[in-house]
DOGU-801294 format. One record per residue (C-alpha): residue in three letters; x, y, z; residue number from 1. Coordinates in steps of 0.5 Angstrom, whole numbers, plus 2048, in hexadecimal, padded with zeros to 3 digits. Layout:
<residuo: ALA	u: X	v: Y	w: Z	num: NUM> $
...
This chain:
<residuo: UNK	u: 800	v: 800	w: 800	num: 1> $
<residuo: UNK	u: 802	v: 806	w: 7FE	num: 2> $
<residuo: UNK	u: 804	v: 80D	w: 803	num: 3> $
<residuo: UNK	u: 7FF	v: 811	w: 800	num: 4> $
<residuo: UNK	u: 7FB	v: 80B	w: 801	num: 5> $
<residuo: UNK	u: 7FC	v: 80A	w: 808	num: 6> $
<residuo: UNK	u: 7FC	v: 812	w: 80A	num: 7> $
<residuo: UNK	u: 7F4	v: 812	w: 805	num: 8> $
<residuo: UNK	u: 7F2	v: 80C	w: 80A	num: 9> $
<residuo: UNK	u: 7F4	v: 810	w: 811	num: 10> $
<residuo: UNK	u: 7F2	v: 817	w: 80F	num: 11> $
<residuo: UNK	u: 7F3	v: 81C	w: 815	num: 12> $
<residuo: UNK	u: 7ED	v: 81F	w: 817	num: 13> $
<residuo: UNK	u: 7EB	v: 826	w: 816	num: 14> $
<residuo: UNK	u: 7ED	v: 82A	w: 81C	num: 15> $
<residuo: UNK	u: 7E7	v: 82D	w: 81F	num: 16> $
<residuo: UNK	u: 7E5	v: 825	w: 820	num: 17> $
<residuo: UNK	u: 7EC	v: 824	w: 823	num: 18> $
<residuo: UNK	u: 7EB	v: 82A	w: 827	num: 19> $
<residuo: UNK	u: 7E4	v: 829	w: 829	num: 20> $
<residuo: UNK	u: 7E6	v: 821	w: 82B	num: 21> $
<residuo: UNK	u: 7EB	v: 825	w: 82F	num: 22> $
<residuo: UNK	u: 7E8	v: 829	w: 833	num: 23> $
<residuo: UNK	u: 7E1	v: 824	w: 834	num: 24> $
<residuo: UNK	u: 7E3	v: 823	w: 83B	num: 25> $
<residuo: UNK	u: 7E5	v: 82A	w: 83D	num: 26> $
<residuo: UNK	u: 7DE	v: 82B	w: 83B	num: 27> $
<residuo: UNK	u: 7DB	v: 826	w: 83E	num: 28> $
<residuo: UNK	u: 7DE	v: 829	w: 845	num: 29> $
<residuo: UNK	u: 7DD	v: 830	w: 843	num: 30> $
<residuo: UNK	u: 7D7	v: 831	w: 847	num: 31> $
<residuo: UNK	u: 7DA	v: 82E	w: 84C	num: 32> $
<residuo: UNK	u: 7E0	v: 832	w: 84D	num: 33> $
<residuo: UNK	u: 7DC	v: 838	w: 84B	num: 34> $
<residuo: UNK	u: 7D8	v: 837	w: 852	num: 35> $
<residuo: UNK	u: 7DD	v: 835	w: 856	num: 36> $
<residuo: UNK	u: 7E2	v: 83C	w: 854	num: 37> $
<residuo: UNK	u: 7DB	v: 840	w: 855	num: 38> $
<residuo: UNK	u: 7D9	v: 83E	w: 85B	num: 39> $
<residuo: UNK	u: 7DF	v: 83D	w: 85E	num: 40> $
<residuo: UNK	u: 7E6	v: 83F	w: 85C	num: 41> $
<residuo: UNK	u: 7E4	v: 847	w: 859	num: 42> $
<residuo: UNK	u: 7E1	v: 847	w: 862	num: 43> $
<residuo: UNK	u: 7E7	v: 845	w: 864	num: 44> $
<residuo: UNK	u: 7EB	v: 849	w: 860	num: 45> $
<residuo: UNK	u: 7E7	v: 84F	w: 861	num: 46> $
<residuo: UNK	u: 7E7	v: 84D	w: 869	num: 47> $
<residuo: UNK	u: 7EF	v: 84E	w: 868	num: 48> $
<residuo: UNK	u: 7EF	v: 855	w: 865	num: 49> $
<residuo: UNK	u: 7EA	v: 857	w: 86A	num: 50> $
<residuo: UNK	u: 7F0	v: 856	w: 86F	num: 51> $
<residuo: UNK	u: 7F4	v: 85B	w: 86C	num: 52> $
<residuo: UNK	u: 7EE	v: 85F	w: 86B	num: 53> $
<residuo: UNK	u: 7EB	v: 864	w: 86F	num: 54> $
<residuo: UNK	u: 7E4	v: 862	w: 86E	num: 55> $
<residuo: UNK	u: 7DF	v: 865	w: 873	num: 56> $
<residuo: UNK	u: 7D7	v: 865	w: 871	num: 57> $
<residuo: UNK	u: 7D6	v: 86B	w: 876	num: 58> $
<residuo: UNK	u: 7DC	v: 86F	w: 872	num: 59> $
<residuo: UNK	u: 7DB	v: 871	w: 86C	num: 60> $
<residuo: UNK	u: 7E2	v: 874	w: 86B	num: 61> $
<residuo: UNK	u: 7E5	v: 86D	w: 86D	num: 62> $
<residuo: UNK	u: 7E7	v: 868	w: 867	num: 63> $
<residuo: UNK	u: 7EE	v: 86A	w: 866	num: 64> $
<residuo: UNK	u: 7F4	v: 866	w: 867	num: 65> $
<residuo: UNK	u: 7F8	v: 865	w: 86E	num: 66> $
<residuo: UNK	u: 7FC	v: 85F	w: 86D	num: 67> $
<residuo: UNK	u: 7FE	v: 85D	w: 873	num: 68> $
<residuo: UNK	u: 7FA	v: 862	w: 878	num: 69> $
<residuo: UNK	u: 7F5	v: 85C	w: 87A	num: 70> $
<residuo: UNK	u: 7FA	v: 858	w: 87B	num: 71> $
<residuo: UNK	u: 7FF	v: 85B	w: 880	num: 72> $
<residuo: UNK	u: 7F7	v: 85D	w: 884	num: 73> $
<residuo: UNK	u: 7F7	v: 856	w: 884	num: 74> $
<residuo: UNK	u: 7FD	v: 855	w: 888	num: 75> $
<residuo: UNK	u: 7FA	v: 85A	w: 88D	num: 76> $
<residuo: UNK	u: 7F4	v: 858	w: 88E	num: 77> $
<residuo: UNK	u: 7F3	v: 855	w: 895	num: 78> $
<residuo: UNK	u: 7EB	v: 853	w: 893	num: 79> $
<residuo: UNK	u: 7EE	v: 84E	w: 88D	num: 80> $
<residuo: UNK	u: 7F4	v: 84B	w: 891	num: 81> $
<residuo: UNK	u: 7EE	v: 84A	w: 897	num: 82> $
<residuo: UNK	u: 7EA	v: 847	w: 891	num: 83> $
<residuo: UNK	u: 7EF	v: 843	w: 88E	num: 84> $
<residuo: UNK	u: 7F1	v: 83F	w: 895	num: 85> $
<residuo: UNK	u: 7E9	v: 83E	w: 897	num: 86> $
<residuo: UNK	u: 7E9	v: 83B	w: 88F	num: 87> $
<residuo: UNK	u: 7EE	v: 836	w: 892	num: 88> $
<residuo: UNK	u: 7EA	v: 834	w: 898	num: 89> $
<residuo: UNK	u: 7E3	v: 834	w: 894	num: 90> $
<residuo: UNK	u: 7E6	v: 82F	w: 88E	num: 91> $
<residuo: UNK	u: 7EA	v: 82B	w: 892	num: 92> $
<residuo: UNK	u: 7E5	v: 829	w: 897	num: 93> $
<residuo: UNK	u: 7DF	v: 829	w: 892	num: 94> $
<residuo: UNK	u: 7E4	v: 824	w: 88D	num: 95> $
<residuo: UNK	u: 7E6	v: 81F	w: 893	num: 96> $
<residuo: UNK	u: 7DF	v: 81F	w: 896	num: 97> $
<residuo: UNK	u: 7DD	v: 81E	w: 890	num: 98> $
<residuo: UNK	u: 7E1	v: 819	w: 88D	num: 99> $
<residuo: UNK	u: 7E1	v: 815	w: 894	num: 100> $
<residuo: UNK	u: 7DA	v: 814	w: 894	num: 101> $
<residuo: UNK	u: 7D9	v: 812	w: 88D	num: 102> $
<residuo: UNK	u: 7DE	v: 80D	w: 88D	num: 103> $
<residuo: UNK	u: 7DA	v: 80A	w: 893	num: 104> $
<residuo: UNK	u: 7D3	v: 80B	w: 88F	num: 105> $
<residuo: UNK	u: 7D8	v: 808	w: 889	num: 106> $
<residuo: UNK	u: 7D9	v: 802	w: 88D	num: 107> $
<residuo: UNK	u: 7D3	v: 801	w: 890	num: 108> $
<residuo: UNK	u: 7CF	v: 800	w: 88A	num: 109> $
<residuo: UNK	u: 7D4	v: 7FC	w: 886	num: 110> $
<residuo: UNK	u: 7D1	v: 7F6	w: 88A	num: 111> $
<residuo: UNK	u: 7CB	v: 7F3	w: 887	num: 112> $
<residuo: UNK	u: 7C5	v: 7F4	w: 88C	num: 113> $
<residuo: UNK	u: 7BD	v: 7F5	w: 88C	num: 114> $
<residuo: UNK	u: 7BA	v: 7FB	w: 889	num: 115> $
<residuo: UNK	u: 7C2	v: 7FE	w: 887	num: 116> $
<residuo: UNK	u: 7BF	v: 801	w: 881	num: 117> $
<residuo: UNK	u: 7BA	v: 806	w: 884	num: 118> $
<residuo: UNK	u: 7C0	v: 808	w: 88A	num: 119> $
<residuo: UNK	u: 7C4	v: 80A	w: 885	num: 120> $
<residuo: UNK	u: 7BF	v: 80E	w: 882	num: 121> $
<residuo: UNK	u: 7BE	v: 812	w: 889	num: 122> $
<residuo: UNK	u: 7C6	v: 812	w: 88A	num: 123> $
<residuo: UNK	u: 7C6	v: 814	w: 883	num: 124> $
<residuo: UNK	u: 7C1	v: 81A	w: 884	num: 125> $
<residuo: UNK	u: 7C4	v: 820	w: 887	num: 126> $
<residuo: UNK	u: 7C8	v: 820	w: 881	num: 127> $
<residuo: UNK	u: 7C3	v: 822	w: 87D	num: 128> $
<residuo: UNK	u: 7C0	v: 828	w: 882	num: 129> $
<residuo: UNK	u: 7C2	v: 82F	w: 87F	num: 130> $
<residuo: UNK	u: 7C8	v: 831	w: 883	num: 131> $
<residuo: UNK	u: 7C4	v: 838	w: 885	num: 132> $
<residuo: UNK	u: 7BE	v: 834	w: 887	num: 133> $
<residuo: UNK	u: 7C4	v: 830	w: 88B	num: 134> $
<residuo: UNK	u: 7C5	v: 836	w: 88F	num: 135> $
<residuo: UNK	u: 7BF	v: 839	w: 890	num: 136> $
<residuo: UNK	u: 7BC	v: 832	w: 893	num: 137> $
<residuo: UNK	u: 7C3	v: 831	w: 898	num: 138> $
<residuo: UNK	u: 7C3	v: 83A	w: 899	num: 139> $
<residuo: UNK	u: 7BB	v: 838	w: 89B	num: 140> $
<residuo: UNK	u: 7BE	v: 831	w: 8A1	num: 141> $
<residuo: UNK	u: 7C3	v: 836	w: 8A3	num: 142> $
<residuo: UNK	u: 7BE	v: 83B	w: 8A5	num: 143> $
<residuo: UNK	u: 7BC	v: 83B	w: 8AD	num: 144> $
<residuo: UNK	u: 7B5	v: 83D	w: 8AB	num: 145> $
<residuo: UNK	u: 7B3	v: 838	w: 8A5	num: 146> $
<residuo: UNK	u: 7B8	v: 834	w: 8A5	num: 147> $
<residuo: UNK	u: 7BA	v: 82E	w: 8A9	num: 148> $
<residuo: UNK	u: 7C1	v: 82D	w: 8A9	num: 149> $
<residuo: UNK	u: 7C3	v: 832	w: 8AF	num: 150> $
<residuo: UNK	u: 7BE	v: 82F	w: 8B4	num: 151> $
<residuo: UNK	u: 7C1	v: 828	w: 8B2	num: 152> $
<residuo: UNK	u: 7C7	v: 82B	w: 8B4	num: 153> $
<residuo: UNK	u: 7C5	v: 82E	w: 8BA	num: 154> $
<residuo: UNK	u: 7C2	v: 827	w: 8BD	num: 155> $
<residuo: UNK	u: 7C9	v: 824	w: 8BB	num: 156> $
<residuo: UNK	u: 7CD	v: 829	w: 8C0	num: 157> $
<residuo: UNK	u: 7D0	v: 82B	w: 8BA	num: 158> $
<residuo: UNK	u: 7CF	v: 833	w: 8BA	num: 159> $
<residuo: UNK	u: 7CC	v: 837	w: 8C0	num: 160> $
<residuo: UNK	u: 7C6	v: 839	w: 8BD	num: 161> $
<residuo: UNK	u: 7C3	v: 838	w: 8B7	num: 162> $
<residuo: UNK	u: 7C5	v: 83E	w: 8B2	num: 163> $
<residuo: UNK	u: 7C6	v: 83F	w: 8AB	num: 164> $
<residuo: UNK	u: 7CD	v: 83C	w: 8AA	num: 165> $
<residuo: UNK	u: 7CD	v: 83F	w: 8A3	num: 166> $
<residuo: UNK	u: 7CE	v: 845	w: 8A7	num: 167> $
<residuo: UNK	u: 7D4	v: 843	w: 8AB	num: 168> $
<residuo: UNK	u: 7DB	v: 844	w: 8A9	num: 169> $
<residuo: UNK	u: 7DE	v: 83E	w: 8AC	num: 170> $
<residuo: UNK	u: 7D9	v: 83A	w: 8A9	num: 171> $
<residuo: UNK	u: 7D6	v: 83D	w: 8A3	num: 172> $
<residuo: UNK	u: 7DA	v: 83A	w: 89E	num: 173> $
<residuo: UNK	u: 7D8	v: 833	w: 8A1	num: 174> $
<residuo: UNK	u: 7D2	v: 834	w: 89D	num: 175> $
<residuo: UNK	u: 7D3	v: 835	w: 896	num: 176> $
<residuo: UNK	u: 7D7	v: 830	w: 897	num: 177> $
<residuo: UNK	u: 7D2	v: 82A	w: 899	num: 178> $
<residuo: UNK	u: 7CD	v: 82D	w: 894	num: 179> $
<residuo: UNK	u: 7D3	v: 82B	w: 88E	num: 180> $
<residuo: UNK	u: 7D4	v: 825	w: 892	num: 181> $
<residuo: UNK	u: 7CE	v: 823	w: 892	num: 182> $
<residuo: UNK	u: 7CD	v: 825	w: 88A	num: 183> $
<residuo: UNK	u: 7D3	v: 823	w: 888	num: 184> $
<residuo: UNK	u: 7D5	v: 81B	w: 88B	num: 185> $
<residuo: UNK	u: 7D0	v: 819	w: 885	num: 186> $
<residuo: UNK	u: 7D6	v: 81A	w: 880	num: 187> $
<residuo: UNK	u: 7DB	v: 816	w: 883	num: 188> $
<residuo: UNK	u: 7D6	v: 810	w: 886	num: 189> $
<residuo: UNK	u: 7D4	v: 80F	w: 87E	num: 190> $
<residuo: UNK	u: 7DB	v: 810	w: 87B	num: 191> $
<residuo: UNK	u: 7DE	v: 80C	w: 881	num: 192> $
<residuo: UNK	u: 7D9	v: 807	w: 880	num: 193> $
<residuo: UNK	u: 7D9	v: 806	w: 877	num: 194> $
<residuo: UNK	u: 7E2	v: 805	w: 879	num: 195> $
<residuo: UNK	u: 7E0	v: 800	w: 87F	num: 196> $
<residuo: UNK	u: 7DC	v: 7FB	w: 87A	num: 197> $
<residuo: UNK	u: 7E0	v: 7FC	w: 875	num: 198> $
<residuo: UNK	u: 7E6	v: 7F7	w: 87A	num: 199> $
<residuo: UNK	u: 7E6	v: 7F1	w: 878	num: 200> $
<residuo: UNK	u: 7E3	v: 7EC	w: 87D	num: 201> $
<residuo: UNK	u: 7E8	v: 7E7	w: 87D	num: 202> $
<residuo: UNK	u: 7EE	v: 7EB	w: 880	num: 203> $
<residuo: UNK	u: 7E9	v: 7EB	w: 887	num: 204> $
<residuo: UNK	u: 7E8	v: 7E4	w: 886	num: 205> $
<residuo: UNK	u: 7EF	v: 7E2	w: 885	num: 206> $
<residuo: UNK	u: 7F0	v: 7E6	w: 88B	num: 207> $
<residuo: UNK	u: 7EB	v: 7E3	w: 88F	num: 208> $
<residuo: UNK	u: 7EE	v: 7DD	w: 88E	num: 209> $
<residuo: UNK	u: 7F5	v: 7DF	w: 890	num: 210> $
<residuo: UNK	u: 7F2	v: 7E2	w: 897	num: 211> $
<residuo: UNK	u: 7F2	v: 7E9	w: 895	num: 212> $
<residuo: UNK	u: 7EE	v: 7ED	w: 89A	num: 213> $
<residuo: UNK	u: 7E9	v: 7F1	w: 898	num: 214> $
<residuo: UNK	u: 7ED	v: 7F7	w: 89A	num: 215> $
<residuo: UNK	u: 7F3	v: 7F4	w: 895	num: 216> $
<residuo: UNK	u: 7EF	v: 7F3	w: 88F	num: 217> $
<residuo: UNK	u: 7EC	v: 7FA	w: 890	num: 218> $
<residuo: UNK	u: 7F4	v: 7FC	w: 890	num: 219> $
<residuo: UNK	u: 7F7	v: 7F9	w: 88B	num: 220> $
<residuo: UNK	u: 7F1	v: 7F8	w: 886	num: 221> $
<residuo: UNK	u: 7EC	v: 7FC	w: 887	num: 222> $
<residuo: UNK	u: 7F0	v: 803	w: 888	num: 223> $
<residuo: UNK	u: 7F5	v: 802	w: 882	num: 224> $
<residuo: UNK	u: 7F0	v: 800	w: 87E	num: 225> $
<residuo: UNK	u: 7ED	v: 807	w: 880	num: 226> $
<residuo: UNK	u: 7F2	v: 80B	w: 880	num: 227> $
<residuo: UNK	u: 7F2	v: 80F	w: 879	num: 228> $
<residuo: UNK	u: 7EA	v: 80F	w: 87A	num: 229> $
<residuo: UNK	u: 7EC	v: 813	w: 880	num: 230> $
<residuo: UNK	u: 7F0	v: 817	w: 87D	num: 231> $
<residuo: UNK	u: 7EC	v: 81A	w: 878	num: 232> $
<residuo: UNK	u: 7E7	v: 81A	w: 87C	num: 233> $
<residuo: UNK	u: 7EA	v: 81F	w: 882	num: 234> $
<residuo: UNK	u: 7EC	v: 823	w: 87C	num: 235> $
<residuo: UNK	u: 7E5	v: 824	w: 879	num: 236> $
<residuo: UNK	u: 7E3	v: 826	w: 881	num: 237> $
<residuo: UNK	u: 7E8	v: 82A	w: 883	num: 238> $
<residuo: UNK	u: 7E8	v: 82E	w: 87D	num: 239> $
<residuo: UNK	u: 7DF	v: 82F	w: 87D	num: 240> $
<residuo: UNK	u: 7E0	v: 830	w: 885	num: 241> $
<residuo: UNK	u: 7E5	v: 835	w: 883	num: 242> $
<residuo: UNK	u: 7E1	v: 839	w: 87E	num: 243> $
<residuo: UNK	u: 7DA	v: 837	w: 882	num: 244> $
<residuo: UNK	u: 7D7	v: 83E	w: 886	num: 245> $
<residuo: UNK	u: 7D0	v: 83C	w: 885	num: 246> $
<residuo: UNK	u: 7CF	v: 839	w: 88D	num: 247> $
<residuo: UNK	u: 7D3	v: 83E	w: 88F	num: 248> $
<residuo: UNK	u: 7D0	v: 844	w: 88C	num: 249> $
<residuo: UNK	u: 7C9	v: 841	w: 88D	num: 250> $
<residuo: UNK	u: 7CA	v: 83E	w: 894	num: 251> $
<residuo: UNK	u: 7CF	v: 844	w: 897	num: 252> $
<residuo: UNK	u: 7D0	v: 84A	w: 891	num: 253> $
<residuo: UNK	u: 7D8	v: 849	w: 894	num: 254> $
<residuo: UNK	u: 7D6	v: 84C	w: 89B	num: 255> $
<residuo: UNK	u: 7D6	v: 84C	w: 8A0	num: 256> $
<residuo: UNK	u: 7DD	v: 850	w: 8A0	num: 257> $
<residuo: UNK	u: 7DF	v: 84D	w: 89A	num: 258> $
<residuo: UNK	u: 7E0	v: 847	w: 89E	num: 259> $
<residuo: UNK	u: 7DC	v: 843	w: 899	num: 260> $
<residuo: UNK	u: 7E0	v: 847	w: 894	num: 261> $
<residuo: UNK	u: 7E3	v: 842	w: 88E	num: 262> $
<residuo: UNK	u: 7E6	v: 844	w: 887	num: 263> $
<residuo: UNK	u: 7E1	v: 843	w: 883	num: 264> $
<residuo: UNK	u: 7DC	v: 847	w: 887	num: 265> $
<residuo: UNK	u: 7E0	v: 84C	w: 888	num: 266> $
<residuo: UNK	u: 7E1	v: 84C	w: 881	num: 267> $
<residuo: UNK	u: 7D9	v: 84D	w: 881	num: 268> $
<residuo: UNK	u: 7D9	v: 853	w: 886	num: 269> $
<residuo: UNK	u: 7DE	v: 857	w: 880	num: 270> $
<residuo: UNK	u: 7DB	v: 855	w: 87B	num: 271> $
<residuo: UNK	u: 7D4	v: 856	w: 87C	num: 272> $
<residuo: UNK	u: 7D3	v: 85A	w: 883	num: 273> $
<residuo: UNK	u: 7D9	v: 85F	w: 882	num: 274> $
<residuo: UNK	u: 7D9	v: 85E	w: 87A	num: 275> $
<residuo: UNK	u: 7E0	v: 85F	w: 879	num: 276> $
<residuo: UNK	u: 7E0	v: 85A	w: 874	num: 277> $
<residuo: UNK	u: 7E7	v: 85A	w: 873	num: 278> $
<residuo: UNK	u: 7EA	v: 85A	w: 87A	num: 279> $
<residuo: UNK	u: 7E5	v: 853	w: 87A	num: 280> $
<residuo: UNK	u: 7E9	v: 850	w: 874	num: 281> $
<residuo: UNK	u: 7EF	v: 851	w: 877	num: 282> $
<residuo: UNK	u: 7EE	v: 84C	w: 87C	num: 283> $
<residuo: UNK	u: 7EB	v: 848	w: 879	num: 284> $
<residuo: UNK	u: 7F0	v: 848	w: 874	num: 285> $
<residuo: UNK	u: 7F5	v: 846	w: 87A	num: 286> $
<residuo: UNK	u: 7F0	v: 841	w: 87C	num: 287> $
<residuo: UNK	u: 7F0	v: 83D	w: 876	num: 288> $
<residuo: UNK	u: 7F8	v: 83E	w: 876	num: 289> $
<residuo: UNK	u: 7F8	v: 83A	w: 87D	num: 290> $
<residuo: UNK	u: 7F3	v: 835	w: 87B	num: 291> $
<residuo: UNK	u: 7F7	v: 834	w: 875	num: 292> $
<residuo: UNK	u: 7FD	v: 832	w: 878	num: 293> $
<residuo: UNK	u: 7F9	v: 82D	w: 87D	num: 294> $
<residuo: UNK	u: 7F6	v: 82A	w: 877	num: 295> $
<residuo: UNK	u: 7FD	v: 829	w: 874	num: 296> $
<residuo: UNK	u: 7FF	v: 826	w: 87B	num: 297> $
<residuo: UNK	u: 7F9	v: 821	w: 87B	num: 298> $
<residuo: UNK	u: 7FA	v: 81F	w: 874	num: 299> $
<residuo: UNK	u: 802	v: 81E	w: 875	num: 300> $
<residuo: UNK	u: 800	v: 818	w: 87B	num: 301> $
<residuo: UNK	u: 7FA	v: 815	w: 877	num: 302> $
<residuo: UNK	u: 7FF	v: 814	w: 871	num: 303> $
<residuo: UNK	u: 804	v: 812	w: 876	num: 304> $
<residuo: UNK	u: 7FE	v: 80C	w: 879	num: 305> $
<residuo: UNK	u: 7FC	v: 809	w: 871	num: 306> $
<residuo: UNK	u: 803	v: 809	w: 870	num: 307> $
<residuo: UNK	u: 805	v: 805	w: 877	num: 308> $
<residuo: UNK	u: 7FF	v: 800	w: 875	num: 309> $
């Protein structure tokens, strides 16, 4: 067969068709990508150049470029560092309570028993309450005149007498913070659960037979097996926590003295009581940076798990 032949028998395609063939699953990820640079990435580039802005809604003069200016009143702002150590109390405390009774209820409902179905769905429901019904009710228990919690606690010899512990400095941070357990234990009891039954059964068996305890089946099958789940998951938690004002805004309002003061809804009072838009994205920018460098942390010791099995 002849060269010419040969080269008729394989035409080239036009080269709109060969465009087109090319661009094909661009196209069909457009929409897509589309949204995502809409809905998330032009904000968050806004939210940056906000930080370096002099953004004030009451100011019409404002909206000029300051640089650094936000920043170094950062540095001075006694309210921010005050929020940043209640952040910490806040969202290690939530997590661990969280984590720890999640993994008890995790399992809990890992083993078969009557009626298993219908207590999962009722563990599961505080998952599905909106968070600012979550604190409205909890804000309601914590009340002396409707709410039963501070009676309770009073019969209990744990307070004096029943008052409003939302209103106490020493205490009100407990509240928010039973309200995000009570709202957030759900996540990890169905994540903990979903990496439990995927373990095979056999390893417990085998290690029954070998006379391992219960505690040293839980310790040297269960835990392993669990760990990268545990790291994922006390990620996500930690960094939603973080970011998490709803209850405090709804339950506290950050008071009382900013004891209940986080981040996020100091973050809040900025932006939207004293609308100074750019202050609030300044520390919201030096939010992200902090849960950043925790995410990478966290990242680098899951991977160093998967690694180890």
């Amino acid at each position: 067969m002849s060269l010419a032949g040969t080269m008729g028998g394989h035409k080239r395609k036009p080269w709109l068709k060969r465009l087109a063939d090319t661009s094909e699953p661009y196209l069909y990820s457009a929409p897509s990508l589309i949204l995502i640079v809409t809905v998330m990435l032009v904000p968050l580039a806004l939210g940056i150049s906000y930080a370096f802005r002099d953004i004030q809604l009451l100011n019409p003069f404002s909206g000029g470029f300051i640089g650094l200016d936000h920043f170094r009143a950062l540095g001075e702002d006694t309210a921010f560092y005050r929020a940043l150590k209640n952040t910490l109390w806040w969202t290690g405390a939530s997590v661990f309570l969280q984590f720890t009774f999640g993994l008890i209820l995790a399992l809990l409902l890992d083993k078969p028993f009557w009626g298993r179905g219908v207590v999962q769905a009722l563990v599961f429901l505080p998952w599905a309450v909106p968070s600012f019904l979550a604190g409205l009710n909890w804000a309601w228990l914590f009340n002396p005149v409707i709410g039963p919690l501070p009676h309770w606690f009073f019969a209990l010899g744990l307070i004096d007498q029943p008052t409003n512990l939302l209103s106490d400095p020493h205490y009100a941070m407990w509240g928010p913070i039973l309200a995000n357990v009570w709202w957030g234990i759900p996540f990890f009891a169905i994540t903990l659960l979903a990496a439990l039954q995927a373990i095979p059964r056999d390893l417990y068996e085998a290690a029954s037979i070998d006379g391992a305890t219960g505690l040293q089946r839980f310790t040297s099958i269960t835990l392993p097996f669990l760990a990268p789940t545990i790291a994922i998951t006390v990620l996500l938690r930690t960094v939603w926590i973080s970011n998490f004002a709803d209850l405090i805004v709804v339950m506290t309002g950050g008071g009382p003295a900013d004891r209940t003061q986080i981040v996020a809804s100091y973050i809040f009072t900025q932006a939207f009581r004293r609308l100074d838009f750019g202050y609030a994205s300044a520390i919201a920018l030096v939010l992200l940076a902090l849960l950043m460098a925790y995410s990478m942390l966290i990242i680098l010791l899951r991977q160093s798990l998967l690694s180890k099995d």
